[in-house]
NUNUDO-480672 format. One record per residue: z negated, x negated, y of N, C-alpha, C, O, CB in turn; residue in three letters. Coordinates in steps of 0.02 Angstrom, whole numbers, padded with zeros to 5 digits, always signed. Each point is the difference from the previous one (the first is absolute). Glycine has a CB too. Example, Ala and Ser with C-alpha at 12.3 -4.5 7.8 and 13.67 -1.06 7.14 Angstrom:
2
-00390-00660-00284+00000+00045+00059+00000-00045+00060-00033-00052-00001-00029+00147-00058ALA +00098-00077+00112-00003-00042+00059-00037+00039+00055-00008-00025+00055+00116-00034-00087SER 
! end
This chain:
83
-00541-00675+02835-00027-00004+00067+00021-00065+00035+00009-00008+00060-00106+00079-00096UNK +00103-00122-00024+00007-00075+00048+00076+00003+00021+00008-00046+00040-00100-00041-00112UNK +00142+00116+00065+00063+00025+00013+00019+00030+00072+00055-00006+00027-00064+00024-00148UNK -00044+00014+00147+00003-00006+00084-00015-00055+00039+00019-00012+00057-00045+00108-00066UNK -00015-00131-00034-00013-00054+00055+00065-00047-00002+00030-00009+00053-00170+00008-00068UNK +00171-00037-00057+00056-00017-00016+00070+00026+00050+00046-00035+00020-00118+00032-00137UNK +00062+00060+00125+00055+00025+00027+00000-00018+00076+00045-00031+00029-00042+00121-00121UNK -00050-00070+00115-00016-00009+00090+00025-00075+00004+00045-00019+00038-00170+00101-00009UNK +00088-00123-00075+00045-00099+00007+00061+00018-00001+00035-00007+00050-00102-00083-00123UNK +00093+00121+00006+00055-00016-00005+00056+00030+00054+00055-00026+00009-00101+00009-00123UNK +00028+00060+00138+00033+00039+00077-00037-00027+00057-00021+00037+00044+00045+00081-00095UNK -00031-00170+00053-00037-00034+00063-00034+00058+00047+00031+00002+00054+00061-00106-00052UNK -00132+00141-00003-00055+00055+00005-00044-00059+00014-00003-00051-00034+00026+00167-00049UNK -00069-00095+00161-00070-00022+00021-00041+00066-00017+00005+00051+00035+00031-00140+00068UNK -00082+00085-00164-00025+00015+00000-00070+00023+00050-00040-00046-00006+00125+00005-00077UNK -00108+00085+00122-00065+00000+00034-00063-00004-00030-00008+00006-00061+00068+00048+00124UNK -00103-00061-00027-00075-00003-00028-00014+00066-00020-00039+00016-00044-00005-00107+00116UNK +00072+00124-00043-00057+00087-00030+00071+00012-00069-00012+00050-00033-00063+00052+00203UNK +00128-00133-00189+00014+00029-00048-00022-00051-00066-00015+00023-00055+00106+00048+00131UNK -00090-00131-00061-00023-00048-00051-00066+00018-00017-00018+00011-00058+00087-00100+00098UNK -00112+00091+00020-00048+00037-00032-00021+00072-00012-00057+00023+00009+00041-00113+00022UNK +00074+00126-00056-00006+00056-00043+00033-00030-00067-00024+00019-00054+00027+00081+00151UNK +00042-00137-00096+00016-00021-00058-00068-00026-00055-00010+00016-00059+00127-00045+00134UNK -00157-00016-00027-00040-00036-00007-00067+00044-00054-00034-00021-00047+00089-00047+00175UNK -00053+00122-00100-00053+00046+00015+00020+00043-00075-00033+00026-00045+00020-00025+00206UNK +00076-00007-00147+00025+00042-00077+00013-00013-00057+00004+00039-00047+00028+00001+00101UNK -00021-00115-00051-00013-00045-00037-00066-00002-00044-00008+00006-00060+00080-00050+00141UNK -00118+00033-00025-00096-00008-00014+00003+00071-00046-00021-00001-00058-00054-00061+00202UNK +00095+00111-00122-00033+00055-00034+00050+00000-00058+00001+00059-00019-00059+00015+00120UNK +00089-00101-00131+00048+00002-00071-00047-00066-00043+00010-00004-00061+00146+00044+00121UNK -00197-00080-00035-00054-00047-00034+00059-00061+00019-00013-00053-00028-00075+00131-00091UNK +00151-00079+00162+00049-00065+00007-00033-00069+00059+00021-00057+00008+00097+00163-00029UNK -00178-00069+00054+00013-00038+00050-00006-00069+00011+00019-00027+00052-00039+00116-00027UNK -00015-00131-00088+00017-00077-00030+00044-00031-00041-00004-00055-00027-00080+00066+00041UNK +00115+00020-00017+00048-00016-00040+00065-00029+00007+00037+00046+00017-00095+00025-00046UNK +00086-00117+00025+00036-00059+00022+00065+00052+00010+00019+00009+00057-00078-00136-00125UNK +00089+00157+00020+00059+00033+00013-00017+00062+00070+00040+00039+00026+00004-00065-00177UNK -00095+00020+00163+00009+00059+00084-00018-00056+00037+00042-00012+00043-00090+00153-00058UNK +00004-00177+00013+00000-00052+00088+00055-00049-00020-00008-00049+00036-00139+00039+00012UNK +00197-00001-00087+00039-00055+00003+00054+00037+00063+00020-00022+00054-00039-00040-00201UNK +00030+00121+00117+00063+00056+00057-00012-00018+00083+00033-00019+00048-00044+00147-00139UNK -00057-00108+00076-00044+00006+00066-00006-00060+00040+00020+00014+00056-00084+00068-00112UNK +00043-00148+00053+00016-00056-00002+00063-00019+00024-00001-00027+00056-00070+00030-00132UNK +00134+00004+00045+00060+00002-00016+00026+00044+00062+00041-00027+00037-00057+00010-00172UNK +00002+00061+00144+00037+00038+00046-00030-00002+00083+00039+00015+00045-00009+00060-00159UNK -00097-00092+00129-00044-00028+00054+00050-00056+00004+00055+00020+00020-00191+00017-00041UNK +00133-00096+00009+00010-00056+00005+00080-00001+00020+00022-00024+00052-00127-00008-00131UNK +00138+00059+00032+00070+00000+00024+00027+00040+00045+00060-00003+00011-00051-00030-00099UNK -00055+00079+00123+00008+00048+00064+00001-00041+00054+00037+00008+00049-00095+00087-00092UNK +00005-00152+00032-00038-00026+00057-00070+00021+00023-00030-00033+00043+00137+00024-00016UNK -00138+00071-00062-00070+00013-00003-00073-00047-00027-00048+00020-00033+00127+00079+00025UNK -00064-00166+00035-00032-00076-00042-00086+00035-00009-00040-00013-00046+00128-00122+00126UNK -00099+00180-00026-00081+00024-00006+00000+00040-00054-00026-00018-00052-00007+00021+00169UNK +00062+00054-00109-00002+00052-00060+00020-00040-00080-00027+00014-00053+00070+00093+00154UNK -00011-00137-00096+00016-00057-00065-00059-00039-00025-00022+00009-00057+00137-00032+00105UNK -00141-00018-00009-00063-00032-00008-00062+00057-00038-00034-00006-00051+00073-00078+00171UNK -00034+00126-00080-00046+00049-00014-00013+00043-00066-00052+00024-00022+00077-00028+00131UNK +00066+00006-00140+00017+00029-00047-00014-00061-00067-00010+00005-00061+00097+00085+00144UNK -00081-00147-00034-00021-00051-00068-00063-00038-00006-00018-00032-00049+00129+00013+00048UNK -00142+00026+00060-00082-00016-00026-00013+00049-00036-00008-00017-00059-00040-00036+00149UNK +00040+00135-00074-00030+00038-00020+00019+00015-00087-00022+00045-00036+00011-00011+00173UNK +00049-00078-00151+00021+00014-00084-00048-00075-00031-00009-00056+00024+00174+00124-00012UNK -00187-00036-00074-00057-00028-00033+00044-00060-00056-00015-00059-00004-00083+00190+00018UNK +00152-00098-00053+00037-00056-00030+00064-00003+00026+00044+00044-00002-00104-00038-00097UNK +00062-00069+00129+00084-00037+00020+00044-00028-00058-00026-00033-00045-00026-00011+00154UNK +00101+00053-00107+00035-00039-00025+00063-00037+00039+00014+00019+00057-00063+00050-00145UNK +00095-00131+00051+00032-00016+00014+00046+00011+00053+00017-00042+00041-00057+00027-00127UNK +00064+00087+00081+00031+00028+00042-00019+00028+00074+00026+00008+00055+00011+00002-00163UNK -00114+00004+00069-00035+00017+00082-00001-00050+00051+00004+00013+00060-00081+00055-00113UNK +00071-00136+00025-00009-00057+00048+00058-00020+00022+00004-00021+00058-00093-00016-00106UNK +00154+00041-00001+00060+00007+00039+00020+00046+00062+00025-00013+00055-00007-00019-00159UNK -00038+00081+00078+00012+00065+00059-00053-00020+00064+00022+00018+00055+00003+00095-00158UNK -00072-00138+00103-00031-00023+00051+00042-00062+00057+00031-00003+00053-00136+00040-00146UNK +00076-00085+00030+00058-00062+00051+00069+00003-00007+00024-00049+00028-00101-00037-00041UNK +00129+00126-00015+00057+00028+00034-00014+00038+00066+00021-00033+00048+00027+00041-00160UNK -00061+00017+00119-00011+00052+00059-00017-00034+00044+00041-00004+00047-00072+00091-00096UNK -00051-00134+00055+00013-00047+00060+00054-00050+00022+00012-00027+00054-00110+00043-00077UNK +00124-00017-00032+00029-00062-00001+00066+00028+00049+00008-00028+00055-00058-00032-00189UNK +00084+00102+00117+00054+00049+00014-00009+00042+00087+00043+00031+00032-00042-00011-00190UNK -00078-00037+00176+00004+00022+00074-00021-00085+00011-00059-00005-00017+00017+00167+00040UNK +00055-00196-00011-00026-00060+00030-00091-00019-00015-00035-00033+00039+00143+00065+00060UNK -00122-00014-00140-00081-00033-00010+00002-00027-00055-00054+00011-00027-00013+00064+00079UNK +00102-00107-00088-00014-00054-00060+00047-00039+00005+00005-00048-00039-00055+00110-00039UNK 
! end
């Protein structure tokens, strides 16, 4: 599943809100939806769209961060002019 989100980055794809959150949504119902390997994508692909809200959103709402999540955060601001 984390392979669509991967892919949309990797094909520079803006993801929208009503599909992230079906991703999101489909995720929750597989028991993924804290889990560092689905909001790192999510994170990851907000941020490098330029979606800094939906990014934020995708990374408060995850319970354990890691390393990478905080990268994917302040890359992303950093990368539109806010850091």
């Amino acid at each position: 599943m984390v392979w669509i989100i991967a892919e949309c980055v990797r094909l520079g794809l803006k993801c929208d809100v009503d599909t992230s959150g079906a991703l999101i949504n489909m995720y929750g119902k597989c028991g993924y939806r804290n889990h560092v390997m689905v909001g790192n994508p999510l994170v990851h692909m907000h941020a490098k769209s330029g979606s800094l809200e939906d990014a934020w959103k995708a990374f408060s709402g995850m319970i354990f961060r890691d390393i990478v999540t905080w990268n994917n955060m302040i890359s992303g601001f950093s990368h539109h002019g806010l850091g």
